[in-house]
NUMAR-792462 format. One record per residue (C-alpha): residue number from 1; residue in one letter; z, y, x. Coordinates in pm, 1 decimal. Each point is the difference from the previous one (the first is absolute). Example, Ala and Ser with C-alpha at 12.3 -4.5 7.8 and 13.67 -1.06 7.14 Angstrom:
<rs>
num_residu_zz_yy_xx
1_a_780.0_-450.0_1230.0 $
2_s_-66.0_344.0_137.0 $
</rs>
This chain:
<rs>
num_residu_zz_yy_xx
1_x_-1215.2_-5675.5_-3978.2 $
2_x_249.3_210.9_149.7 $
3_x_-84.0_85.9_351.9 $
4_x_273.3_-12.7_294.8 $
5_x_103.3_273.0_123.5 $
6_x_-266.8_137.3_310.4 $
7_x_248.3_172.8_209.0 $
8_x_173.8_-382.9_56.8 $
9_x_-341.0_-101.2_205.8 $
10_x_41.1_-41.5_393.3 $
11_x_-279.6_-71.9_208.3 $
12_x_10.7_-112.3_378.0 $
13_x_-192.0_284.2_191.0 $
14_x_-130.9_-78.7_296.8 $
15_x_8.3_313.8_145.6 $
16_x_375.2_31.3_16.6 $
17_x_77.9_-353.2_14.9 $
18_x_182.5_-65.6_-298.8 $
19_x_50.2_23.6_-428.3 $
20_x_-51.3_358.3_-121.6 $
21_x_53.0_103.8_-332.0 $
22_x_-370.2_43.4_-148.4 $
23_x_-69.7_362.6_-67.8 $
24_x_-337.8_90.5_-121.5 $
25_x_-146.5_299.1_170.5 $
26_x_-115.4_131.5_-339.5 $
27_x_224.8_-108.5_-327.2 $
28_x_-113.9_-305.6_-208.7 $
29_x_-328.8_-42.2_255.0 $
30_x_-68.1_-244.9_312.5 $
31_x_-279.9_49.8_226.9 $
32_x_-72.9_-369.8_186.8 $
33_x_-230.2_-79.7_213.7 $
34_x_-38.3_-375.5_131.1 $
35_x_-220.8_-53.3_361.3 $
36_x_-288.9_-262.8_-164.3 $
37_x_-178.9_-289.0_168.6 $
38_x_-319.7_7.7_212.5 $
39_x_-260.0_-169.8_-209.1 $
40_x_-143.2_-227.9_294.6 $
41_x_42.8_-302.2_-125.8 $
42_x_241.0_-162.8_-267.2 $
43_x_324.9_112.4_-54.6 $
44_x_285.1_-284.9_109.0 $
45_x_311.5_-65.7_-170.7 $
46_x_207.8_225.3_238.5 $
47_x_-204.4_288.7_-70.9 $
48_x_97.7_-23.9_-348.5 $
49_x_334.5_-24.2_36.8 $
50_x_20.2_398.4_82.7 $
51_x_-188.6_68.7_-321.4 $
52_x_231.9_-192.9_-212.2 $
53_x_283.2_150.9_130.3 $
54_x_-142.0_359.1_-85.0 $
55_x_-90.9_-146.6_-344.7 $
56_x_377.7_-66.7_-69.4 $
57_x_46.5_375.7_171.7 $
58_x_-206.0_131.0_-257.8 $
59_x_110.2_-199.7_-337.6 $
60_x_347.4_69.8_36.5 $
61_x_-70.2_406.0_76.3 $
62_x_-249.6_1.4_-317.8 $
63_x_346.6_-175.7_-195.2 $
64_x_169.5_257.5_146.7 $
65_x_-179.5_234.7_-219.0 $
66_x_-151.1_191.1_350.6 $
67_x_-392.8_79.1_-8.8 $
68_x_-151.6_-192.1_311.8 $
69_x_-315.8_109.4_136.2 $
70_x_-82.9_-348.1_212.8 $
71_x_-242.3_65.2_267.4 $
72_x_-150.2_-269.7_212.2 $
73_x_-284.9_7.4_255.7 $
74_x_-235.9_-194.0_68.1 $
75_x_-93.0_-56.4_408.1 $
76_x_-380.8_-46.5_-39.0 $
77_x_-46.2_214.3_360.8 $
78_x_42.7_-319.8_203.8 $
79_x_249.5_167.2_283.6 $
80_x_-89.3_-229.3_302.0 $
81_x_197.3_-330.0_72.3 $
82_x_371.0_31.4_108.1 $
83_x_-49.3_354.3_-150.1 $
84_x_-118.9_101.3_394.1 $
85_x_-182.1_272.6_123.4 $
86_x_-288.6_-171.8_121.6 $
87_x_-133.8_-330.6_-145.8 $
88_x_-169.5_-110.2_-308.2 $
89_x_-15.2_113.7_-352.5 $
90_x_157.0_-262.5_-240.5 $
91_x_-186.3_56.9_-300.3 $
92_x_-290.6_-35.1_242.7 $
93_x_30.8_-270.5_183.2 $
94_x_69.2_-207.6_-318.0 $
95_x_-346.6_148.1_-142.7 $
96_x_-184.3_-92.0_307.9 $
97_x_130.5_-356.9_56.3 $
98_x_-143.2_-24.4_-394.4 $
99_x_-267.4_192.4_45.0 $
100_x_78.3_245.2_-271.3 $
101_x_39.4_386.0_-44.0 $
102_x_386.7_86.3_50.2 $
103_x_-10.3_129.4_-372.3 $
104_x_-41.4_-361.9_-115.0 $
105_x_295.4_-106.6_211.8 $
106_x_183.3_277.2_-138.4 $
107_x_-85.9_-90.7_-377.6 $
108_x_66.6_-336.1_50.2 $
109_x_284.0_-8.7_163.0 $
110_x_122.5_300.6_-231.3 $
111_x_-41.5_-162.6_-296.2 $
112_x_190.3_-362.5_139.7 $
113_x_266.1_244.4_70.3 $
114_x_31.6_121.1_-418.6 $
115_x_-102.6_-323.0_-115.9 $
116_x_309.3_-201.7_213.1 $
117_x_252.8_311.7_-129.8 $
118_x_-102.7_-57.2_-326.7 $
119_x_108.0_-358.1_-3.8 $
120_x_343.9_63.8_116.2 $
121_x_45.0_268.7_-278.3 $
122_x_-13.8_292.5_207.7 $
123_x_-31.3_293.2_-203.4 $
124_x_-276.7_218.9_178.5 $
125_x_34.8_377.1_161.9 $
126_x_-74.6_362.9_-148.5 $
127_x_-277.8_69.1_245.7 $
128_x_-110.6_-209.6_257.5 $
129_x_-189.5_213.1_282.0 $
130_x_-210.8_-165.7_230.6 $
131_x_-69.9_148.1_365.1 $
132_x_-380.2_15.6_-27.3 $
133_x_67.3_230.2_-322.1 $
134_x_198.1_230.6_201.8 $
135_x_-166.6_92.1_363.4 $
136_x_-59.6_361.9_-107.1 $
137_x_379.4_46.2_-32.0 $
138_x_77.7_-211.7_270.9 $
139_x_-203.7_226.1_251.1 $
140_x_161.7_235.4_-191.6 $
141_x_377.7_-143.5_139.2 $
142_x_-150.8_-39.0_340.1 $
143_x_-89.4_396.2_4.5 $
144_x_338.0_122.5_-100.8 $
145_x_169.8_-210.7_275.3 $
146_x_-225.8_158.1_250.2 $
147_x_97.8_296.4_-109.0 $
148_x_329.8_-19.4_54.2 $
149_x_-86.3_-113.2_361.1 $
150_x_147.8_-352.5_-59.0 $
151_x_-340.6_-136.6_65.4 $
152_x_-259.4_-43.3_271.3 $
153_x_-401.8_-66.8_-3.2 $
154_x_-156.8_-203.8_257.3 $
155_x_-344.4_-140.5_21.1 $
156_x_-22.5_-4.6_-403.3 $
157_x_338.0_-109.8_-67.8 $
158_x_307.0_135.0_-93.8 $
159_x_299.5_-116.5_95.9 $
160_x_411.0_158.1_-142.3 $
161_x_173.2_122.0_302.1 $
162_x_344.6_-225.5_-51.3 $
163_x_144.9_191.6_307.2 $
164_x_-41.8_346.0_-117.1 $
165_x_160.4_-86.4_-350.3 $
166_x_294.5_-110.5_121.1 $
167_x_68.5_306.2_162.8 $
168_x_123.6_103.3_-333.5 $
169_x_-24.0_-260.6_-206.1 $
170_x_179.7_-388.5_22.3 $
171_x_-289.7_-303.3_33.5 $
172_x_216.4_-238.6_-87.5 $
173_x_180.6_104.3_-258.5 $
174_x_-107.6_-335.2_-230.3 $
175_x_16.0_-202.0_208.6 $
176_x_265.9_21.5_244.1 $
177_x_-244.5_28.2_306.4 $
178_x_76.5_217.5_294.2 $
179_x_-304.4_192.2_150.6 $
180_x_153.8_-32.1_323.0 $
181_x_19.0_-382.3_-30.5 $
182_x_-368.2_20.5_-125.8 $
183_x_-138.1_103.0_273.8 $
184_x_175.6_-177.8_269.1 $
185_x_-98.8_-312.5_-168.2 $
186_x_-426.3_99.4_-59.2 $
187_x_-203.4_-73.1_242.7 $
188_x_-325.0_162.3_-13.3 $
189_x_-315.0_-250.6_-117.8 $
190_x_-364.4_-4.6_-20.9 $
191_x_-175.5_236.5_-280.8 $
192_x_274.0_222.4_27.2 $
193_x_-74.0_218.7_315.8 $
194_x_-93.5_269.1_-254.3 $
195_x_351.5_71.8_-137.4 $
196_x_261.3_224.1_162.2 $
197_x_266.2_-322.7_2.3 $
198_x_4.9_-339.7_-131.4 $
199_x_233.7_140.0_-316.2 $
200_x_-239.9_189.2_-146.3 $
201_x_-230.9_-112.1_-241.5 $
202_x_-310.4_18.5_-171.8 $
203_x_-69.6_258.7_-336.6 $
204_x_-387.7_-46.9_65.2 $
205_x_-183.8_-231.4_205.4 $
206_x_-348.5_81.1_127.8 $
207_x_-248.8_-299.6_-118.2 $
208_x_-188.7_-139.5_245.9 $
209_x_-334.3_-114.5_-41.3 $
210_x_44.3_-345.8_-154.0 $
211_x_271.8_134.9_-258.3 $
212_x_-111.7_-7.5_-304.0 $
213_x_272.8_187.1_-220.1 $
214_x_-75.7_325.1_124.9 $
215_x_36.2_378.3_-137.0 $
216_x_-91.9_363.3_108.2 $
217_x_307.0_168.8_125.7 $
218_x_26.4_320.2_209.7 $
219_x_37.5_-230.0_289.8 $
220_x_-260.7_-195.2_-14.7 $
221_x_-128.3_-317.8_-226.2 $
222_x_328.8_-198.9_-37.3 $
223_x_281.2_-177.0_-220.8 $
224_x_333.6_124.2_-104.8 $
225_x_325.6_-171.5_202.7 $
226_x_212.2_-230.0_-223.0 $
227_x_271.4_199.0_-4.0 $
228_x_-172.1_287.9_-159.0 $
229_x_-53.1_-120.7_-316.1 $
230_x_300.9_-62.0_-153.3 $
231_x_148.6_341.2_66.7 $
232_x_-345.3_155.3_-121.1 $
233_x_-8.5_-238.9_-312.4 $
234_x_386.4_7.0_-79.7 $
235_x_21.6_379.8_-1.8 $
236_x_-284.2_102.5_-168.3 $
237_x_96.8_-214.3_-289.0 $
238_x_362.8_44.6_-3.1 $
239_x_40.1_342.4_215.4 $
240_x_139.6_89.8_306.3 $
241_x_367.7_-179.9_-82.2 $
242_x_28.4_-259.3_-208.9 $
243_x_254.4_-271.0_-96.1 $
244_x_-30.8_-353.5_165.6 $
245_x_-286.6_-101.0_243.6 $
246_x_12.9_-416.5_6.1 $
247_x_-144.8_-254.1_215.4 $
248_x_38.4_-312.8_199.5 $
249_x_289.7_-0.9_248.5 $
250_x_-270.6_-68.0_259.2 $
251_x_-186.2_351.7_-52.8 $
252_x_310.4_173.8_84.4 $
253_x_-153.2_70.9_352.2 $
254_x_-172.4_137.0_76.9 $
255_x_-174.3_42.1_-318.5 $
256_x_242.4_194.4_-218.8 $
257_x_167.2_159.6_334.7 $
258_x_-338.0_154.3_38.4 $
259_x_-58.5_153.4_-358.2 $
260_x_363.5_125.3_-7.6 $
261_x_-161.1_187.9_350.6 $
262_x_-307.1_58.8_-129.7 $
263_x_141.6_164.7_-328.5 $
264_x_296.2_216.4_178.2 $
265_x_-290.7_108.1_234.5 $
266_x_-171.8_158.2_-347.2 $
267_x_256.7_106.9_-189.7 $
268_x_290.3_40.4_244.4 $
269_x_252.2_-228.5_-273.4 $
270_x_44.0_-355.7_-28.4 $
271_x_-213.0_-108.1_-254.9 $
272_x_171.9_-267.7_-136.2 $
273_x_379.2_-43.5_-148.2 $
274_x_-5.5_-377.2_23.1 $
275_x_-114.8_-266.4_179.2 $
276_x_9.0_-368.8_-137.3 $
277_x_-138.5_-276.8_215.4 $
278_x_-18.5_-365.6_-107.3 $
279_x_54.8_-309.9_221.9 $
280_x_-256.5_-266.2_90.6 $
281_x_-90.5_-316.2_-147.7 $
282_x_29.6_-245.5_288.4 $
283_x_-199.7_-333.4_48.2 $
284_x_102.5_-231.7_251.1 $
285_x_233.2_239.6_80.9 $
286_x_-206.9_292.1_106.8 $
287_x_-119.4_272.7_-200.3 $
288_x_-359.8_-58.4_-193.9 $
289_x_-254.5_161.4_108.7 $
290_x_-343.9_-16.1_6.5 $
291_x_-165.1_90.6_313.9 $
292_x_228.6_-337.5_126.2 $
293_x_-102.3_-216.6_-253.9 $
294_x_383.9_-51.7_-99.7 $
295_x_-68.4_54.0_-379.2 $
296_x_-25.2_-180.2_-293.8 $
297_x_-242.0_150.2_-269.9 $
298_x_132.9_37.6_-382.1 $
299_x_-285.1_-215.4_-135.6 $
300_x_96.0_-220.3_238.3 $
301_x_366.3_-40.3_-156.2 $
302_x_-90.1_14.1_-347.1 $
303_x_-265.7_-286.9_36.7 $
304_x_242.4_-198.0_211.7 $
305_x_-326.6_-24.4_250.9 $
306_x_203.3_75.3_310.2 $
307_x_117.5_-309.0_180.0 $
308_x_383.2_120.1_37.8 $
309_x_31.8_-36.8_-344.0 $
310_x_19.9_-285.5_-266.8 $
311_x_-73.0_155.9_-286.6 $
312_x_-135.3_310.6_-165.9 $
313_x_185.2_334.1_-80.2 $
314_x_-15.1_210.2_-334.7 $
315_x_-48.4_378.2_131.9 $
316_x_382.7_61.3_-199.6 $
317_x_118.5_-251.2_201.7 $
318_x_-93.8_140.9_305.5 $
319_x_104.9_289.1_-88.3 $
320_x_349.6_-97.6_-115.4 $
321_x_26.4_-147.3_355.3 $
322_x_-47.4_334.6_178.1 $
323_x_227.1_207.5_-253.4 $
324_x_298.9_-284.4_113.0 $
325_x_13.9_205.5_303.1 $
326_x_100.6_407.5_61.4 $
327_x_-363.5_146.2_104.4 $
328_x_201.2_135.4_297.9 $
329_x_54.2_-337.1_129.8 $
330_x_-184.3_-257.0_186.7 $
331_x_-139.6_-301.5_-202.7 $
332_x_-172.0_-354.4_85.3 $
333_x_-232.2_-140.6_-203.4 $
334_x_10.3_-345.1_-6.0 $
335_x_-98.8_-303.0_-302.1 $
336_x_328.5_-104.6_15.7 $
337_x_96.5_363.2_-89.4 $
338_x_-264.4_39.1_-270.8 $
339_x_108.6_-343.3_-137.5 $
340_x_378.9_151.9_-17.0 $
341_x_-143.0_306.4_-206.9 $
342_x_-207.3_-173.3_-204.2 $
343_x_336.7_-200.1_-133.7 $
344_x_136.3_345.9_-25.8 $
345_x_-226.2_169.9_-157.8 $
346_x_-118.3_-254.1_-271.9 $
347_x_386.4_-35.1_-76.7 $
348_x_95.8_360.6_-48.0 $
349_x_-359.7_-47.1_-272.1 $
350_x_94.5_-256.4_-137.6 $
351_x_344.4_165.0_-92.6 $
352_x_-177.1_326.5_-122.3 $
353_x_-156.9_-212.6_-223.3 $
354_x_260.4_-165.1_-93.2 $
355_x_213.8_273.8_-86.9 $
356_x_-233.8_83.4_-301.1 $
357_x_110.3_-312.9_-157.2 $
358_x_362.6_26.2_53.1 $
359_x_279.7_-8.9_-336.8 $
360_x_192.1_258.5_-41.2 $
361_x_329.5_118.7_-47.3 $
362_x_238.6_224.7_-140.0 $
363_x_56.2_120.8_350.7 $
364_x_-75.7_-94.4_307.9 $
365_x_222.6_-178.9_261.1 $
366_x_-33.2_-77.4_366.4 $
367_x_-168.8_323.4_126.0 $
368_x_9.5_370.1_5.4 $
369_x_-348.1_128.7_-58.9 $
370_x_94.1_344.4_142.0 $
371_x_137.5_-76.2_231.4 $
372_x_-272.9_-230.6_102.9 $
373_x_-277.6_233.6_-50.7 $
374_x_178.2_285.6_229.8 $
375_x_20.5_-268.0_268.5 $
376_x_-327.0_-74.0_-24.7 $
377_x_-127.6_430.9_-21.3 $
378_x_219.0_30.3_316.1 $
379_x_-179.0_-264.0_164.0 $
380_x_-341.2_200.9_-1.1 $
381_x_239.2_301.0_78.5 $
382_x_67.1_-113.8_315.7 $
383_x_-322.9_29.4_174.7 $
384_x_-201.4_-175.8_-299.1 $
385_x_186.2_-336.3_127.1 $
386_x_-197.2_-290.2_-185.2 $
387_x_203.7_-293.1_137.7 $
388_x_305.4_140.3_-157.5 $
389_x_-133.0_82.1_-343.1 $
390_x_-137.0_-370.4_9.6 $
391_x_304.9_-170.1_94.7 $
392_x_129.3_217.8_-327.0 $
393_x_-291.8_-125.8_-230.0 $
394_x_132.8_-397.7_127.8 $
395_x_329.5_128.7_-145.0 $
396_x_-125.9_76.2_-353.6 $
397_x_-211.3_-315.8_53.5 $
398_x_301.6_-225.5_9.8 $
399_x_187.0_197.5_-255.6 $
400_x_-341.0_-86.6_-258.4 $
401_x_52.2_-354.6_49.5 $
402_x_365.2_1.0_-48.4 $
403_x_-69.7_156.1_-310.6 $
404_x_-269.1_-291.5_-100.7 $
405_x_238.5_-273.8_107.8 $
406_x_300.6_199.7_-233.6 $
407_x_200.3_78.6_272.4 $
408_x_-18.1_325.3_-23.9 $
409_x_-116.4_193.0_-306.8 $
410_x_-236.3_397.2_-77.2 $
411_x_-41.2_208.8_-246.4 $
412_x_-282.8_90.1_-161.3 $
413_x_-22.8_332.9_129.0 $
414_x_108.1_-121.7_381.8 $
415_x_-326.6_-235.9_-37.3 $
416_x_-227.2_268.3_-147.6 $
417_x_158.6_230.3_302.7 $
418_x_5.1_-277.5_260.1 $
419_x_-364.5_-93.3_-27.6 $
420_x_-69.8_387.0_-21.8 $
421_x_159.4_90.6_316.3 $
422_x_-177.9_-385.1_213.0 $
423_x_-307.0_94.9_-116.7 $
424_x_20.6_361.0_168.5 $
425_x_140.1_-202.0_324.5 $
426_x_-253.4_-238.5_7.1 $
427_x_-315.0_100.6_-169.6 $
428_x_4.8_413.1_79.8 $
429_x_183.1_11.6_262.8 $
430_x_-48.0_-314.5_265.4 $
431_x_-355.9_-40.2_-184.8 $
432_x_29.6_-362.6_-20.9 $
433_x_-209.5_-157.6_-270.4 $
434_x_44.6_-305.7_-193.0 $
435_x_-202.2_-324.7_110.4 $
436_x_-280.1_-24.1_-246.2 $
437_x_-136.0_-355.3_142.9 $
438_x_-268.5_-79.1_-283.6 $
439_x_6.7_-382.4_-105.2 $
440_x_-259.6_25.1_-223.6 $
441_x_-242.5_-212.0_243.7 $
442_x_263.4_-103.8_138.1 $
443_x_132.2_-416.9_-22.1 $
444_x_348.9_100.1_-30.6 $
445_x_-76.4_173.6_-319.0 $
446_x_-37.4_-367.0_-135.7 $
447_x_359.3_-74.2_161.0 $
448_x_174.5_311.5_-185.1 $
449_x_-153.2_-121.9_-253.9 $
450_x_155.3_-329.5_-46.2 $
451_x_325.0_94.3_88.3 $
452_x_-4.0_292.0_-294.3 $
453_x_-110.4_-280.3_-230.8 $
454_x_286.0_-225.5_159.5 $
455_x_229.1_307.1_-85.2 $
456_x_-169.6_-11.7_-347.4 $
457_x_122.0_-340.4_-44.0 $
458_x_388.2_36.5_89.5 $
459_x_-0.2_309.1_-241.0 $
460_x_-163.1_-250.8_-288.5 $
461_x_292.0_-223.0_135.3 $
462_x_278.4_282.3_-13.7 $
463_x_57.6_-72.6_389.3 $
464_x_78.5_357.0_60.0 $
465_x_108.1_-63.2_323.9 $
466_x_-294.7_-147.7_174.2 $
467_x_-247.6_280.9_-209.1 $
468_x_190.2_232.6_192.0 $
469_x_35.8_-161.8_319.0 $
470_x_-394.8_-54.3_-20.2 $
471_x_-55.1_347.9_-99.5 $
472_x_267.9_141.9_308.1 $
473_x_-98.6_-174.2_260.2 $
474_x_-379.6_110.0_-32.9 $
475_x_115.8_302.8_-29.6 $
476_x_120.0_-6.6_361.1 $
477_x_-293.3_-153.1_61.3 $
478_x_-163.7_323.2_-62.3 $
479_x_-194.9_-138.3_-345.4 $
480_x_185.1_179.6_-274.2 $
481_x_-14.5_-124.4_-384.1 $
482_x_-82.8_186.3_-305.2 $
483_x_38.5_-142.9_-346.4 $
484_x_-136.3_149.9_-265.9 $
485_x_-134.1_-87.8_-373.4 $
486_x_-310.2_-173.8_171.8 $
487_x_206.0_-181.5_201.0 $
488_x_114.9_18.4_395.7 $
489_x_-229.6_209.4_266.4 $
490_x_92.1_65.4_300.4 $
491_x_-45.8_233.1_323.8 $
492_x_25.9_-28.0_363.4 $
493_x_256.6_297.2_120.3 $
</rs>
């Protein structure tokens, strides 16, 4: 397949504010790096939101004919809750309300994480660093930026010395935040006597007695800041500049404000080109999360278990619903919602399928493939906008059944072409798989059943019409027929 040209692609950075023309710091590669969860308990449906989005990131740049190295962390160093300088270990807490080793929380939790991804068709990362694997190099971080004399020990802890930075540097710069306002608006709390001002934060932590993820450090028996890790992890796997850096819109700050300082304090550049952040997935209109118990677990929607909804939800299904709306923008998840995109998404199948079966024509009537196929390449142009290239798929969608109803008519090398260029759209490109519902134990196998040997009948009867109709109508009722020279079979699409 012909690929689009890769100099078309803009991308909204949020470091300037606005759609850049995508330049790759080195020709035909992309360095990306996505912030990963926290393995403390199971990942919610908002969490995965931010990893789709990357997903579609990193399809479309593979189409694009660019090598991707894909990097994404895994937080199995617990940073303490609120991501505070004083408080609790997450990872810990969770083992010791269980009374388990942290490890176990991690694994478990770790491999919810992979399993739930792998539902939704996520394809997974290059390399996948966890924190734990990395404290050598992480201490490692925390000695250069002493070094520099951006950061002060105290009483076994280290903490980066915001002030000083900005003396020549901008904190802020991601996020918009004025140092000035900063500090006018802290006010100085418990656990944090130790630090020069309330800005500055935490690149190792001394462990007190009861902590149980602990390491040897030059300052003492400790754990490395949250912060640290992903500009540790993110360089040493894709150097000291690399392409895009991705996250949640929430990590913004001070998270990613504090590796952009944390990296300029090493290697005295910006150490990332661009910045994409994706939007929250709200409940009840507030953003999920789970340390307020505003969530709603993936299991939970695709064995309907949750009282909010009425039914279950196909992981495609789910997924469709979340690719109806630009990653950069604020969605609500709702059953009336899902209900809306299952009708969507088992109509645009249904029509895929469909299409297979379609007559042909000398030529083709009703709709300009090119044209239609640039629209829908400019779509994922503009900022990889999936709303846009599925409003185009409902185009071609109405055009298919025109054609089966002989209003409109396509040739055979339009169809061959047509279902070519859907299937990229769909299947490689928004991931979305066909639903493979098996009805084999299934009493609605026995329904299918007698209404292909009802179709049977009006074909022995030469009513054409109602075979068809029979054979249509379960076809948008997702059950497609397939005769052959043992007679009709069918499949659920």
């Amino acid at each position: 397949m012909k690929r689009y040209n890769q100099h078309h692609l803009k991308i909204y950075n949020s470091l300037s504010g606005k759609k850049e023309e995508f330049e790759p710091l080195s020709e035909g590669q992309i360095g990306l790096y996505v912030c990963g969860p926290t393995v403390y308990n199971k990942v919610h449906l908002g969490n995965l939101r931010t990893f789709l989005s990357f997903d579609i990131v990193t399809r479309y740049l593979r189409h694009l004919e660019y090598s991707v190295r894909y990097v994404r962390n895994i937080t199995d160093v617990g940073h303490l809750e609120q991501d505070a300088d004083s408080g609790e270990d997450r990872i810990s807490k969770k083992a010791r309300l269980e009374s388990v080793e942290p490890m176990q929380i991690v694994q478990r939790y770790t491999v919810d994480f992979h399993q739930m991804l792998n539902l939704l068709n996520c394809l997974p990362p290059d390399i996948e660093p966890s924190a734990t694997g990395h404290i050598i190099e992480q201490i490692e971080t925390v000695k250069q930026i002493i070094d520099k004399g951006l950061a002060y020990e105290v009483n076994g802890s280290v903490y980066f010395d915001v002030l000083k930075y900005n003396e020549t540097n901008n904190y802020g710069i991601l996020s918009g935040r004025n140092l000035e306002d900063l500090i006018h608006n802290s006010r100085r709390l418990d656990g944090q006597q130790d630090k020069k001002n309330p800005q500055d934060f935490a690149l190792w932590k001394k462990a007190e007695p009861e902590h149980i993820m602990r390491w040897p450090s030059p300052w003492g028996d400790g754990f490395p800041g949250w912060h640290v890790e992903c500009t540790t992890m993110s360089t040493k796997y894709l150097g000291a500049q690399f392409d895009i850096h991705g996250g949640g819109m929430d990590l913004k700050f001070p998270h990613h404000e504090c590796e952009i300082a944390q990296s300029e304090a090493c290697g005295q550049h910006e150490p990332v080109k661009y910045w994409l952040h994706a939007n929250m997935l709200t409940l009840n209109g507030q953003k999920m999360a789970k340390s307020t118990g505003n969530n709603i677990l993936p299991e939970e929607v695709f064995s309907g278990s949750n009282p909010i909804l009425t039914k279950a939800y196909t992981p495609s299904v789910v997924r469709f619903f979340m690719l109806q709306a630009h990653y950069r923008s604020v969605l609500d998840f709702s059953d009336d919602a899902l209900l809306a995109s299952e009708k969507g998404f088992l109509k645009l199948m249904t029509a895929f399928a469909l299409l297979k079966q379609l007559p042909t024509s000398l030529k083709s009537t009703g709709f300009d493939l090119m044209d239609w196929t640039t629209r829908g390449y400019q779509a994922l142009n503009d900022d990889f906008n999936t709303p846009i290239l599925i409003a185009e798929l409902f185009s071609a969608v109405k055009y298919i059944h025109q054609v089966n109803e002989g209003i409109e008519s396509i040739s055979q090398t339009d169809k061959t072409d047509l279902e070519s260029q859907m299937s990229f759209f769909i299947l490689d490109i928004l991931g979305l798989e066909p639903n493979t519902v098996e009805l084999k134990n299934n009493p609605l196998k026995k329904v299918v059943q007698i209404l292909i040997a009802l179709r049977n009948e009006a074909r022995l009867n030469k009513d054409f019409a109602l075979s068809d109709k029979i054979r249509d109508q379960l076809l948008e009722a997702g059950v497609q027929l397939k005769d052959g020279k043992d007679g009709t079979d069918f499949t659920v699409v």
